[in-house]
N, C-alpha and C positions, 0 to 999 in steps of 0.2 A: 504494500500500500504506500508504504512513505518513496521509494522509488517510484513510483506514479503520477504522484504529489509532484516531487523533485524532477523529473522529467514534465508533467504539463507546465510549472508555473516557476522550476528551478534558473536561475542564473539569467532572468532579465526582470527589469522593475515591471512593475504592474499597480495600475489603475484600480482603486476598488471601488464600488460605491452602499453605502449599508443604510439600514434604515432602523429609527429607533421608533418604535412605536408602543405607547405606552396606553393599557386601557384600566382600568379599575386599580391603579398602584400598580400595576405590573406590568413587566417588560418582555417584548415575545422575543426569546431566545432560540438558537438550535444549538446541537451538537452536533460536532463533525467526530469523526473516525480519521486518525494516521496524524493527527496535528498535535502540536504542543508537546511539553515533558512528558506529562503523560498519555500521550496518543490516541487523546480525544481534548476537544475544547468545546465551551459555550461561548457561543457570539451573535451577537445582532445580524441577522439577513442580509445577505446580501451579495454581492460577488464581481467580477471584473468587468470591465469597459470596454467594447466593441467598437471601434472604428466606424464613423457615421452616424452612431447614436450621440445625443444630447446626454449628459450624465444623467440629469431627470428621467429620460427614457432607458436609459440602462439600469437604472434601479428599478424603475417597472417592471421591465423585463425579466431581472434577479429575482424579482419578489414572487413574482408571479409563478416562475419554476420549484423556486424552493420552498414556497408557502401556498401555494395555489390560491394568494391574496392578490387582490388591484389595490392599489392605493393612490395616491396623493400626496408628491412630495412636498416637503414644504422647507423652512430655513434652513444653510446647513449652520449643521451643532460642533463639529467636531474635525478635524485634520488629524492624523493619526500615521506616523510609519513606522513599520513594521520591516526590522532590516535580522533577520536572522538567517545567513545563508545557508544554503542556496536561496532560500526565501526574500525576498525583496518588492514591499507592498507601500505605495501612498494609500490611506485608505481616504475618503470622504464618506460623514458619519450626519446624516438627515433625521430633522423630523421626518415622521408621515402620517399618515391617517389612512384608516382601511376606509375604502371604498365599493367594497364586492370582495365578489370570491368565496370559497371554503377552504377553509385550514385545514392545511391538510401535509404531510412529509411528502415534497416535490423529489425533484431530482437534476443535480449537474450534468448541461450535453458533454462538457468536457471529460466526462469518464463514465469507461462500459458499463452497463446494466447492471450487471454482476458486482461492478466494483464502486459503487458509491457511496459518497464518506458522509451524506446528510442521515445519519442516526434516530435523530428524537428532535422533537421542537416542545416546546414547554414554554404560558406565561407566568415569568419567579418575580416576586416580589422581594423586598430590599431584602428581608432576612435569610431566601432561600439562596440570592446573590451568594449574599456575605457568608451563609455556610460553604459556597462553595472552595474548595482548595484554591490556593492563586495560582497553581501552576494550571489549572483547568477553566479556569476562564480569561477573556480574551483583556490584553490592555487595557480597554476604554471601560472592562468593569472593576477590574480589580485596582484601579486607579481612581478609588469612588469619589475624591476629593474633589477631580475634576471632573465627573459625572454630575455631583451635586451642582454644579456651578454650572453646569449647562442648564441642567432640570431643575436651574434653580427655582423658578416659576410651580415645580410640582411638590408636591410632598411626597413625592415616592420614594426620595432616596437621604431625607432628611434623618436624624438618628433619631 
């Protein structure tokens, strides 16, 4: 798996675009399979930037594969890079807003059927966050200080 990973996305920079979307205090997360210390991570939706889309149309598109959501993007929140090689990611980090769809675990065209790393999606709330280990979820959560201060506007991620 992590060979896969490292051969689609290893050793050139990449465009991400994510989306945060938050409904009742909580944050719609997924987990991937082959990433991080320990070889799954939580992170906000999202995924890489196609040549000829609008970033706003490539987060639609992201969302829509891996959450079988539409939405609505709205300000961005967040710049985020992401340099662990071979890995090497700018990310851009959005509000959004669901607009349609069902939720549901989508799927990356960038790997076989057989082999895809989108796991489980789950919305956690600050405490299920904050249980989680920092090596399993992604920078922009375990960095909550500056989460808060994005979301500052929400109580979600207040102590």
């Amino acid at each position: 798996m992590q060979e896969q990973i490292n051969q689609c996305h290893g050793g050139k920079l990449r465009l991400r675009v994510c989306a945060l979307i938050v409904q009742e205090q909580k944050l719609l997360l997924l987990k991937h399979k082959g990433l991080g210390p320990l070889w799954h991570l939580w992170l906000p939706p999202g995924g890489g930037c196609e040549y000829g889309q609008s970033l706003t149309q490539n987060l639609q598109r992201e969302l829509l594969e891996e959450t079988g959501l539409q939405i609505s993007p709205g300000q961005l929140a967040y710049v985020h890079e992401h340099l662990v090689p071979p890995l090497h990611a700018v990310e851009l980090f959005y509000f959004a807003e669901i607009t349609g769809g069902t939720l549901s675990i989508g799927a990356d065209p960038e790997y076989p059927e057989d082999q895809q790393i989108i796991t489980d999606l789950q919305w956690m709330n600050k405490q299920e966050i904050n249980a989680l280990d920092k090596q399993e979820k992604h920078a922009v959560l375990a960095q909550r200080e500056q989460l808060e201060a994005i979301l500052g506007r929400q109580s979600f991620f207040k102590k």
